[in-house]
PyMOL Python script that loads the backbone (N, CA, C, O; Angstrom):
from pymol import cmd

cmd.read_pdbstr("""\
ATOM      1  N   UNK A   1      -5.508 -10.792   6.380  1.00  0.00           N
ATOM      2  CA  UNK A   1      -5.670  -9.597   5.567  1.00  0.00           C
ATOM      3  C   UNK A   1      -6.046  -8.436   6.483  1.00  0.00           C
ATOM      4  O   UNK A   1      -7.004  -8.388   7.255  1.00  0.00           O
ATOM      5  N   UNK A   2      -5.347  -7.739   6.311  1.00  0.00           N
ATOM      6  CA  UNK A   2      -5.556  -6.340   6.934  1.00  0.00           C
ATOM      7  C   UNK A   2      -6.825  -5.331   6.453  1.00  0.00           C
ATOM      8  O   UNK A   2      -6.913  -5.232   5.230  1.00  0.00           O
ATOM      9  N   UNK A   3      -7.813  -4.575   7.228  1.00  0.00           N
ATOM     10  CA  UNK A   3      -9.219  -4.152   6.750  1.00  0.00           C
ATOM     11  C   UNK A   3      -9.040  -3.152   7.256  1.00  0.00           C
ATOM     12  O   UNK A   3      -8.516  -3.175   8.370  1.00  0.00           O
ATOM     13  N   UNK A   4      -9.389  -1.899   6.664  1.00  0.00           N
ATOM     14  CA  UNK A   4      -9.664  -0.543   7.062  1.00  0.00           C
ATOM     15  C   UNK A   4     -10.477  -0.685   8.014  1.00  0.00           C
ATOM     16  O   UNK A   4     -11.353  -1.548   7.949  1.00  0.00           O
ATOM     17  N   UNK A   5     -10.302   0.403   9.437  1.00  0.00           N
ATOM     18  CA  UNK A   5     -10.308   0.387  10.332  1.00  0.00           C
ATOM     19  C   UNK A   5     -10.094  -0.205  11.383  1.00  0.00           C
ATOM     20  O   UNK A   5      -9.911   0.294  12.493  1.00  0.00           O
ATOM     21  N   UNK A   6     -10.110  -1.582  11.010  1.00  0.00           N
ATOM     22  CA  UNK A   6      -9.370  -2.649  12.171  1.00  0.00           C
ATOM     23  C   UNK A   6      -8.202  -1.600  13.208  1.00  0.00           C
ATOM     24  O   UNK A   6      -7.773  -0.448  13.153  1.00  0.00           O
ATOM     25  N   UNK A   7      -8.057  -2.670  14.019  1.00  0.00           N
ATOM     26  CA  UNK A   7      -6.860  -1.579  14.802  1.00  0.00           C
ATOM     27  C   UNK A   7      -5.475  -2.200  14.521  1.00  0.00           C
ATOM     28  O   UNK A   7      -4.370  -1.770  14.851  1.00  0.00           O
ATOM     29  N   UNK A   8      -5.851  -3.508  13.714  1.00  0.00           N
ATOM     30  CA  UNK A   8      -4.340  -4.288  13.191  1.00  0.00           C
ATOM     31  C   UNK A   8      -3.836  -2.886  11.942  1.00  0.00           C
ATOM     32  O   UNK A   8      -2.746  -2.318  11.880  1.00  0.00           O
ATOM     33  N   UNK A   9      -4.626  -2.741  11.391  1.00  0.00           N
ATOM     34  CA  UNK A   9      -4.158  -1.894   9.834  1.00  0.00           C
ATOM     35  C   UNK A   9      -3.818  -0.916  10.533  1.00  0.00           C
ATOM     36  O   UNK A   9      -2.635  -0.591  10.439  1.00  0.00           O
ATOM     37  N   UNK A  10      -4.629  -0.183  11.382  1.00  0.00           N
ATOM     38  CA  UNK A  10      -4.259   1.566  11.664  1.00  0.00           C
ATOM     39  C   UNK A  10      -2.798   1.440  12.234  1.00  0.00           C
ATOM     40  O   UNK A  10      -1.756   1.940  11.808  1.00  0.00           O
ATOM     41  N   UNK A  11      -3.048   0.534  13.448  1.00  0.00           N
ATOM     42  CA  UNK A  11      -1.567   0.278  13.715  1.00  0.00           C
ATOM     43  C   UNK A  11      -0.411   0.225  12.882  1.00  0.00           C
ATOM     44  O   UNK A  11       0.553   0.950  13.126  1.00  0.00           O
ATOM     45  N   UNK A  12      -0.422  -0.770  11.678  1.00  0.00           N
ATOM     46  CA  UNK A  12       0.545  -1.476  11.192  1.00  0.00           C
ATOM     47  C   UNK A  12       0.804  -0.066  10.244  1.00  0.00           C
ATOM     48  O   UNK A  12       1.864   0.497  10.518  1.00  0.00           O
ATOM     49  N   UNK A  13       0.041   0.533   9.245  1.00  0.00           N
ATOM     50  CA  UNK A  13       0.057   2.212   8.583  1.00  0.00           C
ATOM     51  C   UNK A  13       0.655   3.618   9.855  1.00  0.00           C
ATOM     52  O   UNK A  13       1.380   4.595   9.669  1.00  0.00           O
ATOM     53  N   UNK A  14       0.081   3.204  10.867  1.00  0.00           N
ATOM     54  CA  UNK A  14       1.221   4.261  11.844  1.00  0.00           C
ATOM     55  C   UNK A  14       2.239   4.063  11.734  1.00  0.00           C
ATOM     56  O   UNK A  14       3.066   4.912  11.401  1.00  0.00           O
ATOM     57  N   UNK A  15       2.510   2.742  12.010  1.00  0.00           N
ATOM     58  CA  UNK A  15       3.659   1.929  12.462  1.00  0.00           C
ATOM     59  C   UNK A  15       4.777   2.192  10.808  1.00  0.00           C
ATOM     60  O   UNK A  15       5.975   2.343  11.047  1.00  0.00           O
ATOM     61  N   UNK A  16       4.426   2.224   9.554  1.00  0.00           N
ATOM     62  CA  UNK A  16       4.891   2.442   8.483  1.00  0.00           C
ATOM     63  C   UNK A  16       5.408   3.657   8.770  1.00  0.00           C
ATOM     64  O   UNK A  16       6.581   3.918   9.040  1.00  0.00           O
ATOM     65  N   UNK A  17       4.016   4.757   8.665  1.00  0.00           N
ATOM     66  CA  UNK A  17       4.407   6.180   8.714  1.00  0.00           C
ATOM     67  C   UNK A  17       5.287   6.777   9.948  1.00  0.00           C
ATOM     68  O   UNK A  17       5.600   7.968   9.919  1.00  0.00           O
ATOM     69  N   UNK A  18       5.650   6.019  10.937  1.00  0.00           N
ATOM     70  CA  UNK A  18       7.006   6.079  11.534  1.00  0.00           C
ATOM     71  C   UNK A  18       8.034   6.112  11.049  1.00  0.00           C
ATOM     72  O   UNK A  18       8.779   7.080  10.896  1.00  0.00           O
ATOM     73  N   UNK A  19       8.168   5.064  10.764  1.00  0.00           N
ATOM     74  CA  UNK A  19       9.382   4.476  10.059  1.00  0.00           C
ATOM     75  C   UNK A  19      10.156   5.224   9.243  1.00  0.00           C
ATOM     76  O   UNK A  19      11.298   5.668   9.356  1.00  0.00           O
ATOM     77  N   UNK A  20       9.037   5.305   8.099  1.00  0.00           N
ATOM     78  CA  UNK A  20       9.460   6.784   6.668  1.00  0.00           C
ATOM     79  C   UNK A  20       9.821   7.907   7.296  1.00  0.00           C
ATOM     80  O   UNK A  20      10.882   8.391   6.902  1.00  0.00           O
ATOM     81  N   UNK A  21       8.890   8.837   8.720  1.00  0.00           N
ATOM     82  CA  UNK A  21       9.587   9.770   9.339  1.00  0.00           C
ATOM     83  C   UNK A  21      11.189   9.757   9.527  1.00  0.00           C
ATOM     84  O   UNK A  21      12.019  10.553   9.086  1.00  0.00           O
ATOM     85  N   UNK A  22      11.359   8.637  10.298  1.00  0.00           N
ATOM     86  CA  UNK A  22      12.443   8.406  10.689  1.00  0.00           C
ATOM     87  C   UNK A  22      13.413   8.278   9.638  1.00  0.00           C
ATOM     88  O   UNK A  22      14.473   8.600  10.175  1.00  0.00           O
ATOM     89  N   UNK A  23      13.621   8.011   8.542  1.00  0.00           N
ATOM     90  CA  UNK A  23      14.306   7.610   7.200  1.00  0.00           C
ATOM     91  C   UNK A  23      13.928   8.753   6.435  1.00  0.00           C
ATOM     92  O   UNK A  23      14.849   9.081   5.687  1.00  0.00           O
ATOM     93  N   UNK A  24      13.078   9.369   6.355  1.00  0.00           N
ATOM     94  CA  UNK A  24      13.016  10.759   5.543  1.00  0.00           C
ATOM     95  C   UNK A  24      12.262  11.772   6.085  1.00  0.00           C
ATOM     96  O   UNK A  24      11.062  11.982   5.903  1.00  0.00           O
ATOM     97  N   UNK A  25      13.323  12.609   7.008  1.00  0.00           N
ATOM     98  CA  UNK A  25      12.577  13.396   8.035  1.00  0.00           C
ATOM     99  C   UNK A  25      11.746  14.612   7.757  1.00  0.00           C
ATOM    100  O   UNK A  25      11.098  15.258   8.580  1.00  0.00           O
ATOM    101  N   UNK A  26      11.923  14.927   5.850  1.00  0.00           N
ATOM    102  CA  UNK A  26      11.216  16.660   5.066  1.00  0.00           C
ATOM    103  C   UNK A  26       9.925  15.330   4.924  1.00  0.00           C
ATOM    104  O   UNK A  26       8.971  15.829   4.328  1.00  0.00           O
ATOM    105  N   UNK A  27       9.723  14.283   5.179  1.00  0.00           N
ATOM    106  CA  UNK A  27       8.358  13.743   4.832  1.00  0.00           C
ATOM    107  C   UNK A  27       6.958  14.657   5.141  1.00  0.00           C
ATOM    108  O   UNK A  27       6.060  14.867   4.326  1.00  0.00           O
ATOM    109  N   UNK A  28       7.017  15.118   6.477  1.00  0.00           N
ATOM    110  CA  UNK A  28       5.888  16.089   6.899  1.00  0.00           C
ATOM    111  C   UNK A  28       5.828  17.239   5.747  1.00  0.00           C
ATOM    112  O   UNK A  28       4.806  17.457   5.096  1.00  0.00           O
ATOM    113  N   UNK A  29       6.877  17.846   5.601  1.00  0.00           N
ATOM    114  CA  UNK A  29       7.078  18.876   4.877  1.00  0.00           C
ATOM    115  C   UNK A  29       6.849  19.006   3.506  1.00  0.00           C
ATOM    116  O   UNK A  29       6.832  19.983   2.757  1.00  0.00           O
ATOM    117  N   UNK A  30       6.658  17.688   3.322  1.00  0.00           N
ATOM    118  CA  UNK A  30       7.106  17.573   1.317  1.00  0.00           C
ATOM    119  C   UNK A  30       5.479  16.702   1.127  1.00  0.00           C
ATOM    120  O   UNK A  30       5.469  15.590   1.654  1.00  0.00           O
ATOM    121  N   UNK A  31       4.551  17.007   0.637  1.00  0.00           N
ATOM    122  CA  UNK A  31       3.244  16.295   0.526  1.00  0.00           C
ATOM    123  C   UNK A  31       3.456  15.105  -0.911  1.00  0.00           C
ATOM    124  O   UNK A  31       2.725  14.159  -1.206  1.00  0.00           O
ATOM    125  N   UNK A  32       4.613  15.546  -1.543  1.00  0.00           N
ATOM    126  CA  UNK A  32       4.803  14.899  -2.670  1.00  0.00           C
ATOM    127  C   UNK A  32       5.389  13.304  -2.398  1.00  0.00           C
ATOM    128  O   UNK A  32       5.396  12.340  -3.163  1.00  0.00           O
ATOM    129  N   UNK A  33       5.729  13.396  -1.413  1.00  0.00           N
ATOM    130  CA  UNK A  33       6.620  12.031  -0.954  1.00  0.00           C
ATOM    131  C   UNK A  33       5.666  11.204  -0.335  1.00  0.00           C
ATOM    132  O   UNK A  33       4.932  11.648   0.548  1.00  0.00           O
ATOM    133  N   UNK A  34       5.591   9.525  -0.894  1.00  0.00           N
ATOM    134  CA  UNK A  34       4.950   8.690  -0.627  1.00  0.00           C
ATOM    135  C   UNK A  34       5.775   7.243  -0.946  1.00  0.00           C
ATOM    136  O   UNK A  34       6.398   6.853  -1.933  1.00  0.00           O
ATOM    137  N   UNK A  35       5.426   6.548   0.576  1.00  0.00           N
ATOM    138  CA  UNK A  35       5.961   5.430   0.688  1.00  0.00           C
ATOM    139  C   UNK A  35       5.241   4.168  -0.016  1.00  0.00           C
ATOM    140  O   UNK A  35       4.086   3.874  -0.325  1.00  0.00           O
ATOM    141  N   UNK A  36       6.664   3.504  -0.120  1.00  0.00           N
ATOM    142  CA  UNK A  36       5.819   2.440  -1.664  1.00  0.00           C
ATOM    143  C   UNK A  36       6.096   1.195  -0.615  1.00  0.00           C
ATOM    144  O   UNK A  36       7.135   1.046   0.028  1.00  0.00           O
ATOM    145  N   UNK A  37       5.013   0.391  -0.587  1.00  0.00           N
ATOM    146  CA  UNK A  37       5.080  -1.372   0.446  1.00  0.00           C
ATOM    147  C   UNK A  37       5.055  -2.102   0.021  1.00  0.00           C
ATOM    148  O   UNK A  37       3.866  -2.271  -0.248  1.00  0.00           O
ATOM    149  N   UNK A  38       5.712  -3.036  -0.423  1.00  0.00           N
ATOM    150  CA  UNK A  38       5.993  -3.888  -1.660  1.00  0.00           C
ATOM    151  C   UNK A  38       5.578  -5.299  -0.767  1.00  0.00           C
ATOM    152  O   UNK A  38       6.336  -5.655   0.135  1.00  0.00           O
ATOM    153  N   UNK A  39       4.311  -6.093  -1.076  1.00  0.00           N
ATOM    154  CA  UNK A  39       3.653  -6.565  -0.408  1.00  0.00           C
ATOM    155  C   UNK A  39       3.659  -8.427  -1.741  1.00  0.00           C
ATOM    156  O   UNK A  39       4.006  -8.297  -2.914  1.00  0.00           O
ATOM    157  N   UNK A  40       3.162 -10.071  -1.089  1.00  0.00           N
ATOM    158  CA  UNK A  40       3.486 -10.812  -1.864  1.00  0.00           C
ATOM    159  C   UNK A  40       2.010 -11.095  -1.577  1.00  0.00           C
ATOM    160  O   UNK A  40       1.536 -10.435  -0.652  1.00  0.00           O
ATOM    161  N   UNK A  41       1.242 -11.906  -2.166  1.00  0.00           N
ATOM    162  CA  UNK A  41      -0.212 -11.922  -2.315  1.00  0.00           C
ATOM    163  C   UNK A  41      -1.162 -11.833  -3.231  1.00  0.00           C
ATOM    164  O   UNK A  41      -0.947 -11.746  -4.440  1.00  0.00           O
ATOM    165  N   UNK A  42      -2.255 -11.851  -2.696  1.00  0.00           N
ATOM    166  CA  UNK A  42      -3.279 -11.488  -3.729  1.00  0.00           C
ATOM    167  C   UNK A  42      -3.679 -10.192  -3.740  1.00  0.00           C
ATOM    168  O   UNK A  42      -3.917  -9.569  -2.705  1.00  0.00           O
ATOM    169  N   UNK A  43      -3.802  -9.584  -5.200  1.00  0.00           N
ATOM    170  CA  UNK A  43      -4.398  -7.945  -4.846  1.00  0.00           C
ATOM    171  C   UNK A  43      -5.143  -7.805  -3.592  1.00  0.00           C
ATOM    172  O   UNK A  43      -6.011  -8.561  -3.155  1.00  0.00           O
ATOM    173  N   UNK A  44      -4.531  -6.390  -2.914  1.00  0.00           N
ATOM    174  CA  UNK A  44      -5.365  -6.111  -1.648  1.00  0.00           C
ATOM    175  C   UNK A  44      -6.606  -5.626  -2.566  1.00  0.00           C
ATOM    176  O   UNK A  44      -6.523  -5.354  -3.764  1.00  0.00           O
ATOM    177  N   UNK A  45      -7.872  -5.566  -1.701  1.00  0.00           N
ATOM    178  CA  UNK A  45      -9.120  -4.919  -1.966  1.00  0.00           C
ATOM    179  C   UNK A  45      -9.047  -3.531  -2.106  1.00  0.00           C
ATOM    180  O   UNK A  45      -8.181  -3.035  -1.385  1.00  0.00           O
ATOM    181  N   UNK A  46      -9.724  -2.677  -2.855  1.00  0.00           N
ATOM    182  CA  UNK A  46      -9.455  -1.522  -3.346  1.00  0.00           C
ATOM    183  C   UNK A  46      -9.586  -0.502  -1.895  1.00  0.00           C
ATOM    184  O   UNK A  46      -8.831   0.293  -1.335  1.00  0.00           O
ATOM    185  N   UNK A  47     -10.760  -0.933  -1.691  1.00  0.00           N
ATOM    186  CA  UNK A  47     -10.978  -0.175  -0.139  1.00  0.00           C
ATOM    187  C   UNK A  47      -9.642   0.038   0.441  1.00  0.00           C
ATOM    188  O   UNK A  47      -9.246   1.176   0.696  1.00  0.00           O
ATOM    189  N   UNK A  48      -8.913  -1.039   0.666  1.00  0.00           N
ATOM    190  CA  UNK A  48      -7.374  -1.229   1.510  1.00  0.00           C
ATOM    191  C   UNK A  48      -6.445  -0.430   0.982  1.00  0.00           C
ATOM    192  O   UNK A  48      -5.734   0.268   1.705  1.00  0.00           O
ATOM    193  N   UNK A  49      -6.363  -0.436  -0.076  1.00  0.00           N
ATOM    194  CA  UNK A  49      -5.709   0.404  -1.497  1.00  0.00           C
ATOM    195  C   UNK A  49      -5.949   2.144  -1.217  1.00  0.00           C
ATOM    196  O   UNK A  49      -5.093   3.001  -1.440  1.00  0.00           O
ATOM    197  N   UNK A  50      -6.945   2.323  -0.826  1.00  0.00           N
ATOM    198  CA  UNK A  50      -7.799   3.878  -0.740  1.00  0.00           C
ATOM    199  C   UNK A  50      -7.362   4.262   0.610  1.00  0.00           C
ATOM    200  O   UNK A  50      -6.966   5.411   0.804  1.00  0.00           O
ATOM    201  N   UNK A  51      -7.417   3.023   1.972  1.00  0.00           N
ATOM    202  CA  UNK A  51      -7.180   3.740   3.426  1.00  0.00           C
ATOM    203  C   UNK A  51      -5.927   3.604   3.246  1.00  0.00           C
ATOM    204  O   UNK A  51      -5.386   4.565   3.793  1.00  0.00           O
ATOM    205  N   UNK A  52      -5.182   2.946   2.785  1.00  0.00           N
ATOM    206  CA  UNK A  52      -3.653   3.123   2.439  1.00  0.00           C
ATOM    207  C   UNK A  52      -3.231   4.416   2.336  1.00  0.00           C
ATOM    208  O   UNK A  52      -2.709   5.213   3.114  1.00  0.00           O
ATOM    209  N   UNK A  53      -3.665   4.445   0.909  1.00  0.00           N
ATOM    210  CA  UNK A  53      -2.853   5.990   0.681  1.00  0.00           C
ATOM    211  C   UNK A  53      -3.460   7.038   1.243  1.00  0.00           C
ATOM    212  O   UNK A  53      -2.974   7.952   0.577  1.00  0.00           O
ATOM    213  N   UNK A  54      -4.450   7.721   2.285  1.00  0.00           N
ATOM    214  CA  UNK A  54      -4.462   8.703   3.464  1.00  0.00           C
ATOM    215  C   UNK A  54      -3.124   9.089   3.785  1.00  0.00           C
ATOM    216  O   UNK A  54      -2.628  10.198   3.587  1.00  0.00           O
ATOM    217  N   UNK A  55      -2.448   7.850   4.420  1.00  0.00           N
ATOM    218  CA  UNK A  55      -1.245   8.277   5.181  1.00  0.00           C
ATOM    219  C   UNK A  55       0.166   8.361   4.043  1.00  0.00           C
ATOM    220  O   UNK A  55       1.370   8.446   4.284  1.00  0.00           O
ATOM    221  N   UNK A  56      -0.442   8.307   2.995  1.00  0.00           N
ATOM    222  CA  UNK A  56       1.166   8.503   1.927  1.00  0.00           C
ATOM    223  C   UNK A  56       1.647   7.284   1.413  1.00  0.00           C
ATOM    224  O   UNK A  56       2.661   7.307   0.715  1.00  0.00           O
ATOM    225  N   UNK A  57       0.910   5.922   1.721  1.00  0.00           N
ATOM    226  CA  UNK A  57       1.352   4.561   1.454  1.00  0.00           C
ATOM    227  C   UNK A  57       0.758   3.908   0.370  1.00  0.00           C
ATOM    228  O   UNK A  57      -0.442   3.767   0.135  1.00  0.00           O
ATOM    229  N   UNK A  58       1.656   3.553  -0.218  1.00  0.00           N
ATOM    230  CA  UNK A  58       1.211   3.129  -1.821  1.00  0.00           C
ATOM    231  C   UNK A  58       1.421   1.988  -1.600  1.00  0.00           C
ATOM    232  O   UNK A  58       2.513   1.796  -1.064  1.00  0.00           O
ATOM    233  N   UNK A  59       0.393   0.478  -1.924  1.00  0.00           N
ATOM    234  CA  UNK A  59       0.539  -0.706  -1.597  1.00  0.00           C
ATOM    235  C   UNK A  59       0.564  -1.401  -3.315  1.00  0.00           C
ATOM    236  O   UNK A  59      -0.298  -1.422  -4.193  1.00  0.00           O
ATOM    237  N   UNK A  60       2.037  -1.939  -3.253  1.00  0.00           N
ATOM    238  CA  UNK A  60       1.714  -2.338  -4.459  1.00  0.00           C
ATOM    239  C   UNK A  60       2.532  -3.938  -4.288  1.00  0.00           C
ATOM    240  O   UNK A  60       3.376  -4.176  -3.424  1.00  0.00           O
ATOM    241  N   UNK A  61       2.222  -4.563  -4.953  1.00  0.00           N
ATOM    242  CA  UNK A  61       2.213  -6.326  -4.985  1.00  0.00           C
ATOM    243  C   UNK A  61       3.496  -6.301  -6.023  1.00  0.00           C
ATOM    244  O   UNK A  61       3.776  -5.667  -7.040  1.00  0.00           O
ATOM    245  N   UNK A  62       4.166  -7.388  -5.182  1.00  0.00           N
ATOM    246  CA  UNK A  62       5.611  -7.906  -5.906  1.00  0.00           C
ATOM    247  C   UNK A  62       5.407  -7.905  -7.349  1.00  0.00           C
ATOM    248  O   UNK A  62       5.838  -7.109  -8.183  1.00  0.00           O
ATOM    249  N   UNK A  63       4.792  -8.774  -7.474  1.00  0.00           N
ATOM    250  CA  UNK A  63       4.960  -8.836  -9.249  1.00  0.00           C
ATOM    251  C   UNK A  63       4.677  -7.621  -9.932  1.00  0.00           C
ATOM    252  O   UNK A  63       5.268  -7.410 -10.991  1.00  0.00           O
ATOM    253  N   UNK A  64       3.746  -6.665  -9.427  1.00  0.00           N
ATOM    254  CA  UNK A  64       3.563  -5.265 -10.247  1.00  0.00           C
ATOM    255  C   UNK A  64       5.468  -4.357  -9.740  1.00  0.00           C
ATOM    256  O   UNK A  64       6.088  -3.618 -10.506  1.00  0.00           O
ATOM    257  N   UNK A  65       5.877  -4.716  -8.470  1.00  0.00           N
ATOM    258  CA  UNK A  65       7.368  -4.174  -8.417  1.00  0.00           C
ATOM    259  C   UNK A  65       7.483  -4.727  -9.197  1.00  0.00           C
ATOM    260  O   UNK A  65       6.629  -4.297  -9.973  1.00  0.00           O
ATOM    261  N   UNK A  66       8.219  -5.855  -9.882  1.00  0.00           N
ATOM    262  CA  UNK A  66       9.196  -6.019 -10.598  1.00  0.00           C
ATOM    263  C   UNK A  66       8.916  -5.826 -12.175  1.00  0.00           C
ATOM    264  O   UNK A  66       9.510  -6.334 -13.127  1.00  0.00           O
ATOM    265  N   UNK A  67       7.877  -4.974 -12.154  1.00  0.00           N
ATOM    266  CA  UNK A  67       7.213  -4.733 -13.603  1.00  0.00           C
ATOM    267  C   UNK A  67       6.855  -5.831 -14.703  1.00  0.00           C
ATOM    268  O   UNK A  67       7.047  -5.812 -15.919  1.00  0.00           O
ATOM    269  N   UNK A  68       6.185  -6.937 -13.761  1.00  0.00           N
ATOM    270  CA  UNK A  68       5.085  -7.789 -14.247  1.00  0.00           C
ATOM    271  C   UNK A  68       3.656  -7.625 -14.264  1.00  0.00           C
ATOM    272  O   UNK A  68       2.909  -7.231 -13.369  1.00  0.00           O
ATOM    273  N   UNK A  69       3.418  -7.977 -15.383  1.00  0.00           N
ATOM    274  CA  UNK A  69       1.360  -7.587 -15.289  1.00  0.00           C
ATOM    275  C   UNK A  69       1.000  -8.966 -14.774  1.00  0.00           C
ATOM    276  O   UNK A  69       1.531  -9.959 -15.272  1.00  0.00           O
ATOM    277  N   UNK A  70       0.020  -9.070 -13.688  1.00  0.00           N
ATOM    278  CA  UNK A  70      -0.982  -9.916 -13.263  1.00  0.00           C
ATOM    279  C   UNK A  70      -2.121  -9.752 -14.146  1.00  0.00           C
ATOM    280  O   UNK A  70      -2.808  -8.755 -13.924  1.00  0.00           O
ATOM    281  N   UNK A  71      -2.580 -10.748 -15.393  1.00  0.00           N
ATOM    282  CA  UNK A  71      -3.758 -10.888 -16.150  1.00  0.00           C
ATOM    283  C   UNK A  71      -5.135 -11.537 -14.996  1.00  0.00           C
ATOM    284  O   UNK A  71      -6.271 -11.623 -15.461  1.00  0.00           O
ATOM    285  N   UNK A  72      -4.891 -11.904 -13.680  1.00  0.00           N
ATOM    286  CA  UNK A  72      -5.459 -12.850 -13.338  1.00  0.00           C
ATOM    287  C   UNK A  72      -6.975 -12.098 -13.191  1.00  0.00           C
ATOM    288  O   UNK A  72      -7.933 -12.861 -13.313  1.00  0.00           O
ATOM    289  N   UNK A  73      -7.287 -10.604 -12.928  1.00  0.00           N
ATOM    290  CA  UNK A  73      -8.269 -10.163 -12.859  1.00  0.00           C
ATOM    291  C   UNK A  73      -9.176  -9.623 -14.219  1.00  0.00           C
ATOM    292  O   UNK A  73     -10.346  -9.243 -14.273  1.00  0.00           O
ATOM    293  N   UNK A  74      -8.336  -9.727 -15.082  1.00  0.00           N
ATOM    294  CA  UNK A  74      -8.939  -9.278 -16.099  1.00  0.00           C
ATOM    295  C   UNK A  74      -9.145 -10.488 -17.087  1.00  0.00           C
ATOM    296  O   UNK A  74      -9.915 -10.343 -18.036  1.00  0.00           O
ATOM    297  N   UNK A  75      -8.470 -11.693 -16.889  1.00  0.00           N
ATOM    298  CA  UNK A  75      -8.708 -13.007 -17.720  1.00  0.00           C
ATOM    299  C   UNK A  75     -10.516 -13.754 -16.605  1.00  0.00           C
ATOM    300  O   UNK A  75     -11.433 -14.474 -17.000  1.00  0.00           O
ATOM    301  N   UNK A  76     -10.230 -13.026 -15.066  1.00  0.00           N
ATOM    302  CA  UNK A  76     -12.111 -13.521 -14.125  1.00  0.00           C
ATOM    303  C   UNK A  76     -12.901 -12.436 -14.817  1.00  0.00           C
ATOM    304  O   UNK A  76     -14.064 -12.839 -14.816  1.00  0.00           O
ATOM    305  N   UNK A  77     -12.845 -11.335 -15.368  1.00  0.00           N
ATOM    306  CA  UNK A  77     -13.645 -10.453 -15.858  1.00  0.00           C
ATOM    307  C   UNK A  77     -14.105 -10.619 -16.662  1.00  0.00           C
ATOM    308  O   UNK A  77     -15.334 -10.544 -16.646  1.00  0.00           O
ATOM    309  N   UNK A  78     -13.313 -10.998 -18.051  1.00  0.00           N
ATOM    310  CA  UNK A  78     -13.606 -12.088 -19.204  1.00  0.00           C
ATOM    311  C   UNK A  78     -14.246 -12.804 -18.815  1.00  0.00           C
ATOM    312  O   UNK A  78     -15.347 -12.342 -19.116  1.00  0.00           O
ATOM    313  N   UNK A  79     -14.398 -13.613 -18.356  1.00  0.00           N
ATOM    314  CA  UNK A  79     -14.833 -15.260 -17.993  1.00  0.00           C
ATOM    315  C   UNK A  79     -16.386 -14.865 -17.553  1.00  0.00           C
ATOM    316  O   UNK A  79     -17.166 -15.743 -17.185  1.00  0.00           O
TER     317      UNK A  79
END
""", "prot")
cmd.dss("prot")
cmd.show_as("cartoon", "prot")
cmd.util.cbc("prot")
cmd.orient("prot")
C-alpha cells in the first residue's frame, strides 16, 4: 500500500502526472481536468484519497468504475 509521503507514492503520483501531461498536454492549463486511476483492492485510506488528489488524481476502485456499490464499509459500521 502506498502512504502519503513515502517516496514510493510521490514517485508513483509524479510518475502518473507525467503521463496525463504527455496524453493531455492543456492539462497545466485547464485546472478542471483530473486523472481518474482505476485501482483493484481494498478502499485506499482516506488520507491516500486526499494526497492523491493535490496532483489532479482521483483514485477510485474497480468496482466503484464499473458502477458497483461496495456495502462492505457500511454493513462494519452497522455491526
Amino acid at each position: 500500500m502506498l502512504l502519503p509521503g513515502e517516496g514510493r507514492s510521490d514517485d508513483f503520483l509524479s510518475r502518473v502526472e507525467r503521463v496525463c501531461r504527455l496524453r493531455e498536454p492543456d492539462r497545466r492549463e485547464d485546472p478542471g481536468l483530473v486523472s481518474t486511476l482505476v485501482y483493484g483492492g481494498e478502499p485506499a485510506p482516506e488520507e491516500l484519497v486526499r494526497y492523491a488528489s493535490a496532483p489532479r488524481v482521483r483514485l477510485v476502485r474497480f468496482l466503484e468504475y464499473q458502477g458497483l456499490i461496495d456495502f462492505r464499509g457500511y454493513l462494519c459500521r452497522r455491526s
